[in-house]
N, C-alpha and C positions, 0 to 999 in steps of 0.2 A: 540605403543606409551605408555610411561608409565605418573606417575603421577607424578607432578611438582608441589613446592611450588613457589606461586606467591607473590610477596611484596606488596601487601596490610598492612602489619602491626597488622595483624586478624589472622596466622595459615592458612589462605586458599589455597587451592591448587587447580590448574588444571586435569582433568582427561577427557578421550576417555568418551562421550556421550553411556551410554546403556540403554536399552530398561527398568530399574527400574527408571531411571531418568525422565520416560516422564511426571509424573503427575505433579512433582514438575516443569517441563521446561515450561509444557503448562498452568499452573495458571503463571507465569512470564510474559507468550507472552499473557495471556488472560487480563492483569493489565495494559498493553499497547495499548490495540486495542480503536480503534479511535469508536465514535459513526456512528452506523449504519453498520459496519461492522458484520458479523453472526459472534457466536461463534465458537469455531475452534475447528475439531476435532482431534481423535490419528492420525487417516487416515492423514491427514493434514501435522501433524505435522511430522509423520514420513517423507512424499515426504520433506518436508523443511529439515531435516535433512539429507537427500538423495540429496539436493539441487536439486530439481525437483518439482512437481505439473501442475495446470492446466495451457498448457501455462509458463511453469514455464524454470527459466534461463540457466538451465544446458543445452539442445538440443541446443534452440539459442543462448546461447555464446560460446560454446565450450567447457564449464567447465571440467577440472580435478583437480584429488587430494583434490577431494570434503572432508572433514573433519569437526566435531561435537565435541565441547569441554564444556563440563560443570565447574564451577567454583564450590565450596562445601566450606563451612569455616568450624570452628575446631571442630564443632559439627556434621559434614557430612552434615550441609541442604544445598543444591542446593538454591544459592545467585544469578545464573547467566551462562547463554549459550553464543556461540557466533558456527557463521557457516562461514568458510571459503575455496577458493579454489584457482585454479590457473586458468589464461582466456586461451587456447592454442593458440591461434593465433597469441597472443602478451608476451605474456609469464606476464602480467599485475597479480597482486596477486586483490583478489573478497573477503571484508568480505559481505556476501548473507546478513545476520542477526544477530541482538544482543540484548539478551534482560536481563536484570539485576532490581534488587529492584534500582527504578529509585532514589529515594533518597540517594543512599550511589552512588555517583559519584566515590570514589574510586575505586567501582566494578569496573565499566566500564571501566573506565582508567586500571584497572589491565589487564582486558577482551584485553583490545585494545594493550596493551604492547604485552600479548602474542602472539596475531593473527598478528602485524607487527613480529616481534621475529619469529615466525614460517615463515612467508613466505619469509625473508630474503630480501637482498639489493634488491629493485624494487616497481615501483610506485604500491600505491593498490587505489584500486576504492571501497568505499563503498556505500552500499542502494541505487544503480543504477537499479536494476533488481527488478521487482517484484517475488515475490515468494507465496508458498501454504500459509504462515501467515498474509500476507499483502501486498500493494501495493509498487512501488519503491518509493524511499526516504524514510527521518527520518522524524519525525513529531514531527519539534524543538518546539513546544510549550508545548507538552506532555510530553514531554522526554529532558526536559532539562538538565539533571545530563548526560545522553548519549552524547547530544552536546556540553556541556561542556569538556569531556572529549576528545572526536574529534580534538575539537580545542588545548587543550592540548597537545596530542599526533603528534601537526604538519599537521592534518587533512585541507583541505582550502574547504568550503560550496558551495555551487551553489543554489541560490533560484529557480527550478524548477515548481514545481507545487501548485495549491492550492486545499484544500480538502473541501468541499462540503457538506450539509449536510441538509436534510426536512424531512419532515413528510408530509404525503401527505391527511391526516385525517385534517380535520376541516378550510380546505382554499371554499369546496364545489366547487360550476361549474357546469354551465352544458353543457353536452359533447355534442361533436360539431355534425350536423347533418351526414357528410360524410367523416365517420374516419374508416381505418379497424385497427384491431390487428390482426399480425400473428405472428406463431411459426417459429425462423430461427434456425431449429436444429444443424444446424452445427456450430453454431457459441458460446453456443446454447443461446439464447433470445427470446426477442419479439419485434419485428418491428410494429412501429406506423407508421399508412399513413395517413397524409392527403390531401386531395382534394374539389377544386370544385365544385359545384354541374354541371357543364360538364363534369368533371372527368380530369380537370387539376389538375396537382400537387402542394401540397403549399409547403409541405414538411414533412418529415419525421425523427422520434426519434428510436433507439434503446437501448434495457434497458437488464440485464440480468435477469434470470431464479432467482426468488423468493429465495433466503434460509431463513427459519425463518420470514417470513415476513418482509427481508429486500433486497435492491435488488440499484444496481449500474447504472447510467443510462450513458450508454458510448459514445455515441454521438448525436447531432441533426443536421441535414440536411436543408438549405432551397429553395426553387428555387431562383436560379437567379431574381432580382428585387423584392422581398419578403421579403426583411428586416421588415416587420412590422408587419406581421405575427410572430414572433420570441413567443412571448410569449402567441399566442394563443395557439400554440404545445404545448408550454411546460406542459400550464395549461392541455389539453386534455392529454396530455401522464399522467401528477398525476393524475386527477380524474379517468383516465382507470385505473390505478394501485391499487386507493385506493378501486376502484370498486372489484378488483380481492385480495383483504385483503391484499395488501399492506400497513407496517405500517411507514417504513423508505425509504429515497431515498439517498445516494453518491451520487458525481458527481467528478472526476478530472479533473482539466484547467491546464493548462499552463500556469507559471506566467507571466503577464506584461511583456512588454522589450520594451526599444524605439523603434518608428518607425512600432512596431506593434498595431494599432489602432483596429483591430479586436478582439485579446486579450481581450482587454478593454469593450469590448462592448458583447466579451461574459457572461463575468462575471458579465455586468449590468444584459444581459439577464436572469441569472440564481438566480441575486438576485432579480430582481422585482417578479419574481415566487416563492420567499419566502425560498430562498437554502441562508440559512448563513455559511460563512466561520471560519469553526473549528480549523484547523491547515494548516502552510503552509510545504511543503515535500521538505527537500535538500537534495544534492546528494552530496557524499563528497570524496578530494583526497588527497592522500600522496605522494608526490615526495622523491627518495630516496637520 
């Protein structure tokens, strides 16, 4: 692949992502990251660039023709990344990720020209997949110049998810008398139980493995007729956390939709235990 000038109106040109571009790529995706997310490292960013990581898109979607495109303007500084590939199954074009100085929209928009332009007539699906930088969806309120440009390019949104976000220091609590933590290395996390003092189940949370003292809490469980217990968990799983130097908590939901009343009720759940929502995650497509 050689290097291509892109209309921007700046000199800037396209080029194949190499291994001198990482520091400048990962201050870009670091200027993006949502609170409470850990810092990212080389490690990281290379699988993103490999279109792979933990749990990461390429195995389960089938990914080829995985490709890493840096943007640079007339002074060579690195403006802007984007990752894109092909889905096999469907032959569907995948931009993984994109991350540009959020304020000059033009990037983006240029970013986005090429990555349709490279993967030619066929629908693409972007920020559908989570990857080693961040979770799936765009996070339209952060990255508005990115969404903007989306929309520009013929992009249509899907309001997907909402993002989450505590601190689990200074709500206090005190932790329930019959609660265990365990280690689920395979997964890998830590499963909250709680129970009864007969050792019925009320229910149980799992949260992942610490980075940085920050940590994602991926779902809660309750027993059957237990709806009222809901935010006694929640509380018990922060103060476990904050007990173990937990300084941040995530959470991803689902967004609302009619008809889903559960939805709804999780979200109360997650704000009465003090998670206010950051940004909401769209998923976005192009028809050709």
């Amino acid at each position: 692949m050689v290097t291509a000038a892109v209309g921007t109106g700046t000199g800037a040109v396209l080029q194949p992502y190499r291994p001198e571009h990482r520091e400048a790529v990962l201050e870009l995706v670091a200027a993006d990251l949502l609170p409470g997310l850990p810092a990212l490292t080389f490690a990281e960013l290379g699988q993103a660039v490999q279109g792979t990581g933990p749990g990461g898109p390429a195995a389960r979607a089938g990914l080829e023709d995985v490709c890493t495109e840096v943007l640079a303007d007339a002074d060579g500084r690195v403006v802007g990344a984007a990752c894109r590939a092909v889905r096999s199954p469907d032959g569907a074009g995948m931009l993984l990720w994109l991350h540009c100085l959020e304020d000059e929209q033009h990037l983006a928009q240029a970013l986005l020209q090429c990555v349709v332009g490279r993967l030619g007539r066929r629908t693409v699906h972007a920020f559908t997949e989570p990857t080693a930088l961040a979770p799936a969806g765009l996070a339209v309120r952060n990255r508005l110049g990115t969404r903007r440009a989306l929309e520009v390019c013929g992009f249509s949104g899907t309001d997907r998810w909402r993002y989450l976000h505590r601190r689990p220091e200074g709500r206090g609590g005190r932790l329930y008398a019959v609660a265990d933590v365990v280690e689920c290395p395979g997964l890998p996390g830590w499963r909250l139980q709680l129970r009864e003092r007969d050792g019925a189940r009320i229910g149980e949370a799992l949260v992942g493995l610490p980075v940085d003292g920050v940590t994602a809490l991926q779902w809660v469980s309750l027993a059957p007729g237990r709806p009222s217990v809901g935010g006694i968990l929640l509380e018990q799983c922060l103060a476990h956390l904050a007990d173990r130097g937990v300084r941040e908590v995530t959470a991803v939901l689902p967004a609302p939709s009619d008809g889903q009343a559960d939805l709804d009720a999780a979200l109360g759940l997650h704000a009465a235990a003090g998670f206010a929502e950051v940004d909401r995650l769209h998923t976005y497509t192009r028809c050709p």
